[in-house]
C-alpha positions in Angstrom: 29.4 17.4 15.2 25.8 16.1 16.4 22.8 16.1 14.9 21.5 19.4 16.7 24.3 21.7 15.1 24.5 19.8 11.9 20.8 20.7 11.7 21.7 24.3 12.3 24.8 24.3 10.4 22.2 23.4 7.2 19.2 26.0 8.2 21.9 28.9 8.3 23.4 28.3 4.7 19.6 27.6 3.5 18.7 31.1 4.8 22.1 32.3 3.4 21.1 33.0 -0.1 24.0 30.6 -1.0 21.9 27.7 -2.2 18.8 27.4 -4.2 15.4 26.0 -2.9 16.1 22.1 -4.7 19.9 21.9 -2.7 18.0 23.5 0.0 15.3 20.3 0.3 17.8 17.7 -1.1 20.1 18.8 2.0 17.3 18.2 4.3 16.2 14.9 3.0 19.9 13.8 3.4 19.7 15.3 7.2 16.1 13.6 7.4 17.7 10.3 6.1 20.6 10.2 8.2 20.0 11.4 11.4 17.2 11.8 14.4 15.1 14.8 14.0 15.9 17.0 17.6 12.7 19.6 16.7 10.3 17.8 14.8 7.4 19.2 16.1 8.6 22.8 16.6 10.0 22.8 12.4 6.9 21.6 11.6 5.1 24.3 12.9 7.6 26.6 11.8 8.1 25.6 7.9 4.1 26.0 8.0 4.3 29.4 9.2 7.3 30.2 7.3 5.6 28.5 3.9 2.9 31.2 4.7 4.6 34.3 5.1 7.3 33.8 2.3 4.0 33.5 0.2 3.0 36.9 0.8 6.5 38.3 0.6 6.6 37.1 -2.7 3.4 39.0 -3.6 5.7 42.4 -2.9 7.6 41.0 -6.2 4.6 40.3 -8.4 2.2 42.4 -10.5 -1.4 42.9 -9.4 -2.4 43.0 -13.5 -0.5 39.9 -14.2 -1.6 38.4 -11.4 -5.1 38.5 -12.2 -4.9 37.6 -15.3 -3.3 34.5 -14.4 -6.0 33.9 -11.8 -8.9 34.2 -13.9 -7.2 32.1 -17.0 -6.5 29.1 -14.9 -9.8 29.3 -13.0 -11.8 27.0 -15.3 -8.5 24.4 -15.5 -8.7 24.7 -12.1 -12.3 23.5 -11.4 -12.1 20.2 -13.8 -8.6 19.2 -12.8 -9.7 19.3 -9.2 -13.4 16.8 -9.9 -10.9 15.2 -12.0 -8.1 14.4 -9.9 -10.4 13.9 -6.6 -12.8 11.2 -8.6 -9.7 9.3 -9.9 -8.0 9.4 -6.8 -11.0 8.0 -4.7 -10.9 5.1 -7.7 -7.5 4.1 -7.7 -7.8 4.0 -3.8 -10.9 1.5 -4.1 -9.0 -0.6 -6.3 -5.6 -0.9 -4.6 -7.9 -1.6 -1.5 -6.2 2.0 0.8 -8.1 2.7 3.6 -11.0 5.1 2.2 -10.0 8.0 4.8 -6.5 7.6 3.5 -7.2 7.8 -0.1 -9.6 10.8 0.4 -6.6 12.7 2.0 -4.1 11.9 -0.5 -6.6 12.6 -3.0 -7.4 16.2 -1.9 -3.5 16.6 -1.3 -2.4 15.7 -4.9 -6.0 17.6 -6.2 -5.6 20.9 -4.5 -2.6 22.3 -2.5 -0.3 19.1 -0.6 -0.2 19.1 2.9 -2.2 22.6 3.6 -5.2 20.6 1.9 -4.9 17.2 4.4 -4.4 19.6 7.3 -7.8 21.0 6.6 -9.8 18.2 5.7 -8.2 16.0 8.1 -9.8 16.9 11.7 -13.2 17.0 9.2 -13.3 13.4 8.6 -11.7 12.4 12.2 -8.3 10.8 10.4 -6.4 9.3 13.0 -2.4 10.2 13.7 -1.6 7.1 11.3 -3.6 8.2 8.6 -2.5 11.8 8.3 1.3 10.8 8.4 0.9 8.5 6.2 -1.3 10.9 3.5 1.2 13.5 4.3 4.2 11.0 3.8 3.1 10.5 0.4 2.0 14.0 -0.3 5.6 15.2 0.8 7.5 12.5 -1.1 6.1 12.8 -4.1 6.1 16.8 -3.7 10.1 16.7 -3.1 10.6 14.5 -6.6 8.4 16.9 -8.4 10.9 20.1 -7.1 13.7 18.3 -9.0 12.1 16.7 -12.1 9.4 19.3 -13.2 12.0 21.6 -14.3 14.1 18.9 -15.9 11.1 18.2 -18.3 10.2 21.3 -19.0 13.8 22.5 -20.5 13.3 19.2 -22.3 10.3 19.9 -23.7 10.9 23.5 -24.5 7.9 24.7 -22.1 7.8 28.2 -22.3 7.4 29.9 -18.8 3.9 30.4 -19.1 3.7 26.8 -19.7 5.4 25.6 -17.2 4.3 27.8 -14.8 0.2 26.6 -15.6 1.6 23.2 -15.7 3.5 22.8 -12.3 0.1 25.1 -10.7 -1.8 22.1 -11.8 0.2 18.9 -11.4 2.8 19.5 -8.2 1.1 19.1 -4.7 2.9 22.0 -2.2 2.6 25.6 -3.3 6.3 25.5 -1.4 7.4 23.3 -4.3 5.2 25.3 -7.0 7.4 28.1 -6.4 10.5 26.6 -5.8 10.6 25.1 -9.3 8.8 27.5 -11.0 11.5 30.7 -9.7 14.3 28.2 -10.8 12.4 28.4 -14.7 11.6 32.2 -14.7 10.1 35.7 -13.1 6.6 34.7 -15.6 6.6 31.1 -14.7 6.9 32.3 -10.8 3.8 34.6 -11.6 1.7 32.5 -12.8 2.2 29.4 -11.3 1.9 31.1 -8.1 -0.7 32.8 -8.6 -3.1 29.4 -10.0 -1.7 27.1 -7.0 -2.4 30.1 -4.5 -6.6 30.3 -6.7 -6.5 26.3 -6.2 -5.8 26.8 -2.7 -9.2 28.7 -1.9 -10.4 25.4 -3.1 -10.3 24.1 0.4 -12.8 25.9 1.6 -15.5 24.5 -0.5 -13.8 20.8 -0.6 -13.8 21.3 3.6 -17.7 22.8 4.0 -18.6 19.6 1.9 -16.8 17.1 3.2 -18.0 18.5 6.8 -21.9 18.2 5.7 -20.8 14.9 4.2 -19.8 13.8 7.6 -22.1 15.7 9.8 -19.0 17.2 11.2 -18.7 20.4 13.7 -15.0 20.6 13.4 -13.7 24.4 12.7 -12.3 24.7 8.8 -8.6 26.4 8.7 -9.7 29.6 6.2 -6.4 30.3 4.4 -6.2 33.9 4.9 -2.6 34.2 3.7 -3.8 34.1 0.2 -5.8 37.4 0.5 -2.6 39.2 1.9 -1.0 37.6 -0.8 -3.2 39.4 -3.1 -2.7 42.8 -1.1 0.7 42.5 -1.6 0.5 42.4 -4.7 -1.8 45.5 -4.8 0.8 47.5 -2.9 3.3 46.7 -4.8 1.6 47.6 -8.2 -0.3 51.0 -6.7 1.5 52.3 -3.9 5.1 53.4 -5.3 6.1 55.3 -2.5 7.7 52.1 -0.8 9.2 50.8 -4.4 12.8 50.5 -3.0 11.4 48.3 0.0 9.3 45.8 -2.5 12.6 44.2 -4.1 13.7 43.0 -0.7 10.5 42.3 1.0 10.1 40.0 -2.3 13.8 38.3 -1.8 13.0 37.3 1.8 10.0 35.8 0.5 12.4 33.7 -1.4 14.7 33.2 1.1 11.8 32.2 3.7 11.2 29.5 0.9 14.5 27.8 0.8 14.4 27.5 4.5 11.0 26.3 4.4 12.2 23.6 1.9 14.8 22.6 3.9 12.8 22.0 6.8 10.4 19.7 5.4 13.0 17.7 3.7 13.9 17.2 7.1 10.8 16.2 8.5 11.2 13.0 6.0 12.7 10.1 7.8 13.6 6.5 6.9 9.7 6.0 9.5 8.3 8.1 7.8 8.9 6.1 4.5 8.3 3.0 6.2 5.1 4.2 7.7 3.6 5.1 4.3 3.2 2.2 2.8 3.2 0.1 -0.3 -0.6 1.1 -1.2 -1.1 4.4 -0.5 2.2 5.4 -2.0 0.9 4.0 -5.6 -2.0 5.2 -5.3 -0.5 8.6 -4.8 2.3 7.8 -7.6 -0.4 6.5 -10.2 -2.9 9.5 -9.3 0.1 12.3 -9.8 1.7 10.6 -13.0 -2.3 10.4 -14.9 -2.5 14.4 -13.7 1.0 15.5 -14.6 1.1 13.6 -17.7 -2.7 14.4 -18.9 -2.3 18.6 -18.2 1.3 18.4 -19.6 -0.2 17.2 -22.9 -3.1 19.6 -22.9 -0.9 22.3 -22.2 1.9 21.2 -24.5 -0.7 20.9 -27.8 -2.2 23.9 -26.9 -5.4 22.7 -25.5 -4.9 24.9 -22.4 -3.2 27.8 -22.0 -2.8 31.5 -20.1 
């Protein structure tokens, strides 16, 4: 079997329902690993889109009430763990010596939403093609280990879903992993943690507009508009009963879009892609993640933050 159907073989039983969204990215990273991608460029755009879409599928599942609840507790966590995690990052760049464009990217990636956030400040500061893989490299490696371990800790710890819902909003990069791990802990972890990543997102806007006066640059800013039909999802499904029987399975291909959406950029990691990373930027992003993970896990594990 070659690598074209193996990779088809492996998108099929991801959108199957028959394995959840950590097998579905460990099973791309092993494809990513092991053999030469034959659509790179076209899952890329697609796991994007998908990512986007499975977002606002999921809204069809959620509460409108819950959801902006959640939204306006983790509002102030959000602010100061984003000033926080931008300023450290740009620090522990300086001193590990990463190219300052490089370090501003992975900075805004682990600080706000992953990849989505180095897409959009990426054409502001004119990164070149090696800079963004390699901030997107580190964003998506680090993102994949986060899917598998968050949860891990949590049942450790005893998190309750609420916890660990605030907790993986705040410290894991992707809203695709956000949700992965948070639907594998619970229906109120999904909630919340969803809906503070999806409130963090809307932080590139502002992080862009600055950055773009910063720079004096005329480059357009990506507006993520999938967050407000997100939100109108979440409206229709809390007002509008008349489609009730159609929410339940709008919400499950949101979870199904997910899985296949995981899978695809587990295989967008290859053994260059690693290789093309970096010693540097790598720790910078390791070191930057393990201080944010490990400093809102113990303010939300004594009960200094909470929904």
């Amino acid at each position: 079997m070659n690598s074209k159907n193996i990779f088809f073989v492996g998108l099929v039983v991801a959108a199957s329902g028959l394995i959840s969204t950590p097998w579905a990215l460990l099973a791309g990273l092993i494809y990513g690993l092991s053999f030469p991608h034959p659509y790179q460029f076209d899952a890329k755009n697609l796991s994007a889109f998908l990512l986007q879409a499975s977002v606002v599928g999921l809204g069809f599942g959620m509460n409108l009430h819950e959801v902006v609840r959640a939204g306006r507790s983790g509002f102030l966590y959000t602010a100061v763990s984003i000033s926080f995690a931008m300023l450290l990052g740009l620090g522990i760049g300086r001193l590990l010596k990463v190219h300052r464009t490089a370090a501003l990217l992975i900075s805004a990636g682990t600080a706000i939403c992953g990849g989505s956030a180095i897409a959009a400040v990426g054409p502001v500061l004119d990164a070149g093609e090696e800079e963004m893989a390699v901030s997107l490299g580190t964003v998506f490696t680090l993102n994949s280990v986060a899917l598998f371990l968050f949860p891990v800790i949590g049942y450790a710890l005893h998190l309750s879903q609420s916890q660990f819902g605030l907790w993986s909003a705040l410290a894991i990069h992707d809203t695709s992993s956000v949700v992965g791990a948070t639907a594998k802990y619970g229906s109120q972890a999904l909630t919340i943690g969803t809906t503070i990543k999806l409130a963090r997102a809307l932080w590139i806007v502002p992080l862009t507009l600055a950055i773009a006066v910063w720079k004096k640059s005329s480059k357009s800013i990506h507006w993520p508009w999938f967050i407000l039909l997100f939100c109108l999802a979440a409206v229709a499904s809390t007002y509008l009963p008349f489609f009730r029987t159609l929410y339940p399975r709008l919400s499950m291909l949101g979870k199904s879009g997910l899985t296949v959406t995981l899978f695809l950029i587990g295989t967008g990691i290859s053994k260059s892609t690693l290789k093309q990373v970096g010693v540097r930027p790598l720790l910078q992003g390791i070191l930057l993640w393990a201080i944010v993970a490990t400093a809102s896990l113990a303010l939300i594990h004594f009960g200094m933050i909470g929904i």
